[in-house]
TORSEDO-392294 format. One record per residue (C-alpha): residue number from 1; residue in three letters; x, y, z. Coordinates in steps of 0.5 Angstrom, whole numbers, plus 500, padded with zeros to 3 digits. Example, Ala and Ser with C-alpha at 12.3 -4.5 7.8 and 13.67 -1.06 7.14 Angstrom:
<pts>
1 ALA 525 491 516
2 SER 527 498 514
</pts>
This chain:
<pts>
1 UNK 752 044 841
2 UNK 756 051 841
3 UNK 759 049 834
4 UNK 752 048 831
5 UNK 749 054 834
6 UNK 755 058 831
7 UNK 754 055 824
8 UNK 746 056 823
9 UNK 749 063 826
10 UNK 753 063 820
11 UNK 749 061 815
12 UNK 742 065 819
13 UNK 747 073 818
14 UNK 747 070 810
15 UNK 739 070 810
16 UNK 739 062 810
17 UNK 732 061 811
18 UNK 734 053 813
19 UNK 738 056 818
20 UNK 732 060 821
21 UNK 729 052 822
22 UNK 734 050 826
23 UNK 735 056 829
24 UNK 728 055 832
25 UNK 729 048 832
26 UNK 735 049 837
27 UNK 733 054 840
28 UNK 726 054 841
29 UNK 725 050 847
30 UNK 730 055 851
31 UNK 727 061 849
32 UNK 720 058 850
33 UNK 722 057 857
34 UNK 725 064 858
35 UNK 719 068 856
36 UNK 715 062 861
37 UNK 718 066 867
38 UNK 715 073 865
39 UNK 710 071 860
40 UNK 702 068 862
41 UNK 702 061 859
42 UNK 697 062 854
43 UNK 701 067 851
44 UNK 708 064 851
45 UNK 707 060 844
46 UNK 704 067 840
47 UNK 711 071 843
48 UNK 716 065 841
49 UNK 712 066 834
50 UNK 714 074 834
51 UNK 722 072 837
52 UNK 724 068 831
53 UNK 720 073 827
54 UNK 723 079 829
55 UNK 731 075 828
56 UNK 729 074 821
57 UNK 726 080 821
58 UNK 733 083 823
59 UNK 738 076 822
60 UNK 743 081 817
61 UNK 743 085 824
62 UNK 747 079 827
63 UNK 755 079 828
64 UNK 756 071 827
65 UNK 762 073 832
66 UNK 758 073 838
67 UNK 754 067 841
68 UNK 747 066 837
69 UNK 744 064 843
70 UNK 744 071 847
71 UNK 743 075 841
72 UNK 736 070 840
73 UNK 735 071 848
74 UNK 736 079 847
75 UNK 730 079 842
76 UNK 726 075 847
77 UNK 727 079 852
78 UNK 726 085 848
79 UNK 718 082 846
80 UNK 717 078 853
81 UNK 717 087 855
82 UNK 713 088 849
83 UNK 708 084 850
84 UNK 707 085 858
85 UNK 707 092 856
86 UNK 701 092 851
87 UNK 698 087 858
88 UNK 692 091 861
89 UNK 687 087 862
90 UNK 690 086 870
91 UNK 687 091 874
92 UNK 687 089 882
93 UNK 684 092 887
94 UNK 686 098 892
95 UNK 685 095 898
96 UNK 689 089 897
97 UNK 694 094 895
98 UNK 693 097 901
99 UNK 694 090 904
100 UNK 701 090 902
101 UNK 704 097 902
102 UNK 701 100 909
103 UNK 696 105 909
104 UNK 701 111 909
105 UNK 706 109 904
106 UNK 712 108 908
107 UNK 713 101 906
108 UNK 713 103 899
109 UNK 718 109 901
110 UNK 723 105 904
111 UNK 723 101 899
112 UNK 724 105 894
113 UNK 731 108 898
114 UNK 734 101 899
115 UNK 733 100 892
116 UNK 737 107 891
117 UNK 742 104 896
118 UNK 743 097 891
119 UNK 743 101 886
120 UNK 750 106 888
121 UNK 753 100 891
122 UNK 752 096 885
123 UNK 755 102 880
124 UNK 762 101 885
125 UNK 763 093 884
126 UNK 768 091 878
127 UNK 764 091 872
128 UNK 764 083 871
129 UNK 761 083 878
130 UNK 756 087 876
131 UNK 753 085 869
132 UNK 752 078 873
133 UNK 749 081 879
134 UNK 744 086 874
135 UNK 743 079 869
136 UNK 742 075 875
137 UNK 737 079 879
138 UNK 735 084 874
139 UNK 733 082 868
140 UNK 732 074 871
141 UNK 737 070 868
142 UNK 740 064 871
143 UNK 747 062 871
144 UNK 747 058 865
145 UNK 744 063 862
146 UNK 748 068 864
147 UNK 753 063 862
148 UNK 751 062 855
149 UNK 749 070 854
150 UNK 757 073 857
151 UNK 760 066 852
152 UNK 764 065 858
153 UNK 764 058 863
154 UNK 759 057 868
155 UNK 764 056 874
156 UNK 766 063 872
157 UNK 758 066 872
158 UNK 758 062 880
159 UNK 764 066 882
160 UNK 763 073 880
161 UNK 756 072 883
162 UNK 760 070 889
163 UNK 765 075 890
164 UNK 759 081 888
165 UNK 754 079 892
166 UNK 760 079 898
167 UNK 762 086 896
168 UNK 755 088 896
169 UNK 754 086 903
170 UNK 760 089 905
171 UNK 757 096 902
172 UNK 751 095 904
173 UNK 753 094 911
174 UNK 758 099 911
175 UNK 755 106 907
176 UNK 761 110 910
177 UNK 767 104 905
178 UNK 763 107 898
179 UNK 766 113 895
180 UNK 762 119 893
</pts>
């Protein structure tokens, strides 16, 4: 599968327009699945439709050195935000917010500085920890994903989540171990 993928990367960066088919062809039902956790159902088809625009919009913009896979999920992303940021039609109720947060905001503020806790012992961990931490809870990638987008081994992605998440813990638990 990689060695496909890299041949239609190939010949994509060449401006084969065949090549654009068998992108989406293989790479379809992925993406399709990816924008499915983000975007509303009804949605999803018109967003697939804008990714594959926008790689052959940009297809001179891609390095067939690197996995054609991530660099299609990336432009997925990329859209799946846009799309949520043109979203306004969702307007719910203060009352029910109220309902989640606490009256007074306090939920909210302490959540607020754990996440500025995270966020300090995250920037403490060995970057190979950190960007699977980062794909995996910030920006929801699965491990396979995370796999295919880094081009490393999923075993590998499994036992840098592993360590990272230990050495998170033990940065949480203990503020005084973290360096100014």
């Amino acid at each position: 599968m990689e060695a496909a993928l890299t041949e239609i990367g190939v010949r994509l960066n060449q401006g084969e327009p065949e090549a654009l088919e068998d992108a989406y062809r293989t790479l379809g039902p992925l993406v399709m699945s990816y924008l499915g956790r983000y975007v509303p159902q009804p949605d999803i088809e018109d967003v697939l439709q804008r990714v594959f625009y926008e790689v052959w919009r940009v297809h001179e913009r891609y390095d067939p050195d690197r996995s054609l896979r991530a660099w299609v999920l990336g432009i997925a992303r990329k859209r799946a935000i846009d799309h949520l940021r043109k979203r306004r039609d969702v307007v719910v109720p203060l009352d029910s917010m109220r309902e989640i947060t606490g009256d007074d905001g306090r939920e909210v503020a302490d959540r607020i500085v754990w996440a500025d806790e995270v966020r300090a012992a995250l920037d403490l961990l060995p970057d190979l920890q950190k960007v699977v931490i980062e794909m995996a809870y910030f920006d929801g990638y699965t491990q396979t994903e995370i796999s295919a987008a880094l081009d490393v081994p999923l075993g590998t992605v499994k036992t840098r989540t592993a360590r990272g998440l230990q050495r998170l813990a033990g940065l949480l638990e203990n503020p005084r171990g973290r360096r100014s």
